[in-house]
matplotlib code that plots the C-alpha trace (Angstrom):
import matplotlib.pyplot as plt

x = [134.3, 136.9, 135.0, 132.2, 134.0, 136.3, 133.4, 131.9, 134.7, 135.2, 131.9, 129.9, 128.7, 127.5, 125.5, 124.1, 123.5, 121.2, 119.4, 118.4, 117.2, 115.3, 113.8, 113.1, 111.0, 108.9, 107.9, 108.0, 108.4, 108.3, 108.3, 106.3, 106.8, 103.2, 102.6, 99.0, 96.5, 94.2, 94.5, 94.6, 94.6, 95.7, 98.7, 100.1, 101.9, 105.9, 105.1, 107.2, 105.0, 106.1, 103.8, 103.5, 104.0, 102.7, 99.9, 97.4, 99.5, 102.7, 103.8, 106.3, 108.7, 108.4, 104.8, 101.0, 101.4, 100.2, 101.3, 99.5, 96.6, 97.9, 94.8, 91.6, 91.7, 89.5, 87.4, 89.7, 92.9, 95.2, 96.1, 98.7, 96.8, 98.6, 95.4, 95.2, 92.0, 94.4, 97.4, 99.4, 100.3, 97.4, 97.2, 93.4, 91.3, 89.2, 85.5, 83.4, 84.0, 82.8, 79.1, 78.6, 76.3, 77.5, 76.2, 77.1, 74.6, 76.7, 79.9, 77.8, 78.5, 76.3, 77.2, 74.1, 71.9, 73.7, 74.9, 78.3, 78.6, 80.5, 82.4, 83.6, 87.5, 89.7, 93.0, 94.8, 97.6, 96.9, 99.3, 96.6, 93.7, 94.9, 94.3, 91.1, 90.1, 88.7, 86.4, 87.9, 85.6, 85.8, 84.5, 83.2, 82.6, 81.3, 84.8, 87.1, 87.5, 89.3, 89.6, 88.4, 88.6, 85.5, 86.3, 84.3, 84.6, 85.1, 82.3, 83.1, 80.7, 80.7, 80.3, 77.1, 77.0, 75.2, 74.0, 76.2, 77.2, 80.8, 81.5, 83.2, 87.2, 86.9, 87.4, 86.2, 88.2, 88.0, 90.5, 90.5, 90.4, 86.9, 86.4, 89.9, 90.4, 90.5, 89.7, 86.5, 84.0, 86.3, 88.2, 85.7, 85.9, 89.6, 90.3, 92.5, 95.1, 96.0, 96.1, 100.1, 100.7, 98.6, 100.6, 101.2, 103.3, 105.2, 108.6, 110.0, 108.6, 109.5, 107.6, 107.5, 106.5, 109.7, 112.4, 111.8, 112.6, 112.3, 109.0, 109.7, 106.6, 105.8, 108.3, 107.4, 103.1, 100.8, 98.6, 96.0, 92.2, 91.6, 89.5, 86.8]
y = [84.0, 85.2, 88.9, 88.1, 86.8, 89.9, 92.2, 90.7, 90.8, 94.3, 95.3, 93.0, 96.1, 98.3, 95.1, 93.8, 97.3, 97.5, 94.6, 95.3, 98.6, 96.7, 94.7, 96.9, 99.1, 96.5, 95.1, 97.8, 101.4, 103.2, 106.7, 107.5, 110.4, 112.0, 112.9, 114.5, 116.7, 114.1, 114.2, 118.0, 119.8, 116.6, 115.8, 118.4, 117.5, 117.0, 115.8, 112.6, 110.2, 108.2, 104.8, 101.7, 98.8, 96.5, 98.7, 96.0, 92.7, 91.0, 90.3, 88.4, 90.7, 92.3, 89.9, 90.8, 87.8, 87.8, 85.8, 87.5, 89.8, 92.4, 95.4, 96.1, 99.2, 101.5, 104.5, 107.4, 105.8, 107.2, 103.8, 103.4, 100.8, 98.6, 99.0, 96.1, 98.5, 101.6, 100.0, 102.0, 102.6, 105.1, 107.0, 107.5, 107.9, 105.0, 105.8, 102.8, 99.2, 96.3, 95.8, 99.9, 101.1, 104.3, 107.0, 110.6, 113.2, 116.4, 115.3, 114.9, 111.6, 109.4, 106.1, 103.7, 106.6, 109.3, 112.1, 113.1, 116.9, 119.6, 122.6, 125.3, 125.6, 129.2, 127.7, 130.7, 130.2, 126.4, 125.1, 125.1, 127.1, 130.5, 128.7, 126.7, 128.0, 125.4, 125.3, 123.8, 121.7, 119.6, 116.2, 114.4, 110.5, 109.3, 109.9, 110.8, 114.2, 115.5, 118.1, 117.7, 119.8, 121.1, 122.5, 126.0, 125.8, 122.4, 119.7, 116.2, 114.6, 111.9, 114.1, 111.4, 108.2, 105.0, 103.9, 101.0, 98.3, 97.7, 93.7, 92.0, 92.2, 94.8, 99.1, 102.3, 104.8, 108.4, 111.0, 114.0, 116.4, 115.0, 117.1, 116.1, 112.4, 109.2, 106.8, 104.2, 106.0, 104.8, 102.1, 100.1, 98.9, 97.9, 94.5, 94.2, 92.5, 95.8, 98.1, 98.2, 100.4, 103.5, 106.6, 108.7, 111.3, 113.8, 113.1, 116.3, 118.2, 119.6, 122.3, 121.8, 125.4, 127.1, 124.1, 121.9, 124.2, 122.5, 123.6, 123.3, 123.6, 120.5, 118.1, 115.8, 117.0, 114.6, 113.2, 111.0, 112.2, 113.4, 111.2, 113.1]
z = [92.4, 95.5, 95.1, 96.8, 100.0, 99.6, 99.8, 102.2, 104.3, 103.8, 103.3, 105.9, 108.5, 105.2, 104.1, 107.9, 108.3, 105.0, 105.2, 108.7, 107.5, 104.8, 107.2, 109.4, 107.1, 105.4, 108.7, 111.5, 110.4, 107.1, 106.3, 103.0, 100.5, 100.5, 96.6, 96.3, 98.4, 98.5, 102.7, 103.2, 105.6, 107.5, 105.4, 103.0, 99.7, 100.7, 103.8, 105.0, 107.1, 109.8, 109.7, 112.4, 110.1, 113.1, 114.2, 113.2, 112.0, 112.2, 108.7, 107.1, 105.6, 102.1, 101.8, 102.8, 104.8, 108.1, 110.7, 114.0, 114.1, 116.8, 116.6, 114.7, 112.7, 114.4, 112.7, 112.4, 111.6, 108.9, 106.8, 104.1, 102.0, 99.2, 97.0, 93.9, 92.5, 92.5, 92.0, 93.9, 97.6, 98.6, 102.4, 103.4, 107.0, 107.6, 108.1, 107.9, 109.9, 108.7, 109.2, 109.2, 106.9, 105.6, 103.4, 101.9, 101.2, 99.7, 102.2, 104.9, 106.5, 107.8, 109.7, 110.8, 110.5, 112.5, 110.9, 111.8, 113.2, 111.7, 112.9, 111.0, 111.3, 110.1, 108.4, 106.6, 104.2, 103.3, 100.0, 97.1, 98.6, 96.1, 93.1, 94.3, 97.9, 100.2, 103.6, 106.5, 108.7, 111.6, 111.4, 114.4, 114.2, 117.1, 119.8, 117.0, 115.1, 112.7, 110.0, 106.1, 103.4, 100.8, 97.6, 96.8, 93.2, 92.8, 94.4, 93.5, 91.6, 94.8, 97.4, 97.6, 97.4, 99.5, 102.0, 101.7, 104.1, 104.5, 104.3, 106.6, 106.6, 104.5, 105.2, 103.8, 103.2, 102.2, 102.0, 104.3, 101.1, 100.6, 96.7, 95.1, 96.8, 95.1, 97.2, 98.2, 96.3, 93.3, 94.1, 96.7, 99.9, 101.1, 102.5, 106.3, 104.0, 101.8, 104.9, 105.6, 108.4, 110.2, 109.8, 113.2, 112.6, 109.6, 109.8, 108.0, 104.9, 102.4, 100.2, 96.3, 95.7, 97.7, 95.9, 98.3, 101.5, 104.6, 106.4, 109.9, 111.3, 110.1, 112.1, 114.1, 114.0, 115.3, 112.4, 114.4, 115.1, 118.7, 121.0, 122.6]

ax = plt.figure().add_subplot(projection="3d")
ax.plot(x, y, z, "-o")
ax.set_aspect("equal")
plt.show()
C-alpha cells in the first residue's frame, strides 16, 4: 500500500501531465490516424488529422455528453463521427442539414432541387489512382467547394440514391471519394450527438507505400471547403 504514495510522489508531473493530455484530447483537440481512401483527394491514407473537439459542443470528457451547444454544423464540414451503425470512428463531409431534401442521380448531387455544379480538376500522381485511376471534380454546394473523387472503373452501385429528407438533429454524410466510401448511403443519417469534432487540418503524414516516409507536403494543409 506505501507504493502508490511513493509513485505519486515521484511520478506526480508524468501523471498531471497525462491526464491533462487525456483530457485535453477527448474534449478539445484530437489528431486521428486516417486508415482508408474513403475521403480522397481531400484526405489521403496516412494522413494525421488535426480535429476541434468543441467546434459544435462542449462535452463532458470521455462521454457524448453535451453540456453546451456552441455551433451548428454547417454543409461542407469535415466531421469525425462516433457512428453506432458503423461501429467505428468514421471521418466524412457533411452534405445535407436537417430538413434538406437531398438526392443522387450517377454522383450528381442535388439539394432541394438544385443541382450542385461541377468542375473538372487535373490531379497527377494521387496514391491509388495507378491501380484504379479516378476523375477529379470540383464540387460546388451552394458557397462551399471542394474536391471529390469518381472511380473510372469502378462506379458504386450508390452513386444514386433519394430524394430523401434529412430529419431533424440528424446529418448526411458522404465521403469525398464518392465510388469507394462507406458512409450515409449505408449507414443512414447521423445524429448531432455522434459528430465528435470537425477536422481542420493534417497534422503530419505519413506514406504506407514508401515505409511510412514522411510526406512533407502534407503538413500542416488546410482540409476545410473554400467559401465562395
Amino acid at each position: 500500500m506505501r507504493l502508490l504514495p511513493r509513485l505519486w510522489r515521484e511520478y506526480r508531473s508524468l501523471i498531471a501531465f497525462l491526464v491533462l493530455m487525456a483530457l485535453f484530447r477527448s474534449a478539445i483537440a484530437d489528431w486521428n490516424v486516417v486508415p482508408s481512401g474513403s475521403m480522397l483527394p481531400t484526405i489521403r491514407e496516412g494522413d494525421r488529422i488535426v480535429v476541434d473537439k468543441m467546434a459544435y459542443d462542449l462535452r463532458i470528457p470521455f462521454t457524448h455528453v453535451a453540456i453546451a451547444h456552441l455551433h451548428d454544423p454547417q454543409r461542407g464540414d469535415i466531421v469525425t463521427v462516433d457512428s453506432s451503425a458503423a461501429h467505428e470512428l468514421i471521418v466524412k463531409r457533411l452534405i445535407g442539414l436537417p430538413g434538406d431534401v437531398v438526392a443522387m442521380r450517377d454522383n450528381v448531387l442535388y439539394i432541394d432541387g438544385r443541382r450542385a455544379d461541377y468542375q473538372p480538376v487535373d490531379i497527377t500522381g494521387v496514391a491509388g489512382d495507378a491501380s484504379s485511376p479516378g476523375e477529379y471534380l470540383d464540387e460546388k454546394l451552394g458557397h462551399v467547394s471542394h474536391m471529390v473523387r469518381l472511380s473510372v472503373l469502378a462506379p458504386s452501385p450508390r452513386r444514386s440514391f433519394g430524394p430523401v429528407t434529412v430529419p431533424k438533429g440528424e446529418y448526411l454524410m458522404l465521403g469525398d471519394n464518392r465510388d469507394d466510401s462507406a458512409d450515409s448511403r449505408y449507414f443512414g443519417f447521423f445524429p448531432r450527438s455522434e459528430l465528435m469534432g470537425r477536422a481542420t487540418r493534417v497534422a503530419y503524414s505519413l506514406d504506407p507505400d514508401r515505409h511510412h516516409f514522411p510526406r512533407m507536403d502534407r503538413f500542416g494543409v488546410k482540409l476545410d471547403g473554400t467559401q465562395g
